[in-house]
N, C-alpha and C positions, 0 to 999 in steps of 0.2 A: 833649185832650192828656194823654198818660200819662207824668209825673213819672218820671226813672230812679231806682230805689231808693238807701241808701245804706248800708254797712255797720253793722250792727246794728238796721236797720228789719226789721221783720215782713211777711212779703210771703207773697201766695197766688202758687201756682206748681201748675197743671194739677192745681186742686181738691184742694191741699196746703196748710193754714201753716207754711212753714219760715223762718230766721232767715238774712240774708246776713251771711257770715261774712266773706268777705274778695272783694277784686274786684282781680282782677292780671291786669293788659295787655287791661283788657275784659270779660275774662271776670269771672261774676258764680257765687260760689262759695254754693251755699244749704245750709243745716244742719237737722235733722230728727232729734232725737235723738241717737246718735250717727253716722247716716249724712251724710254730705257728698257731693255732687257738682254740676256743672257747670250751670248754666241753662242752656236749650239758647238761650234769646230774652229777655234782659233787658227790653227792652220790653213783651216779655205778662206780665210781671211786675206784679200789683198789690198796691198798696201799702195793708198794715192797719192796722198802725201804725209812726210812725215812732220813732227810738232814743230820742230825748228824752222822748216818750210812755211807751214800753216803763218806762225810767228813773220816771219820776213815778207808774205805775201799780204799781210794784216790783216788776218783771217783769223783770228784767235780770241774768240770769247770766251 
């Protein structure tokens, strides 16, 4: 079972780690620098690390 990400977790996305920035009416928004766009499938979404991790590693911009 694949956990839905949550805003500010670390997630691979189609052999990408991008950061989910915001998730509005569903949609699952992923950040990469300064590119931003749309998940196209939240659930093939995997999860690297989550915010609280990101947070404690000092990872958190």
């Amino acid at each position: 079972m694949n956990d839905l990400p949550e805003v500010g977790d670390e997630v691979e996305a189609n052999g990408r780690r991008t950061i989910v920035t915001d998730i509005h009416q569903g949609v699952y928004l992923l950040r990469c620098g300064a590119s931003v766009w749309p998940a196209p499938d939240p659930t093939g979404l995997r999860i690297i690390r989550r915010r609280a991790q990101r947070i404690a590693d000092g990872d958190f911009r």
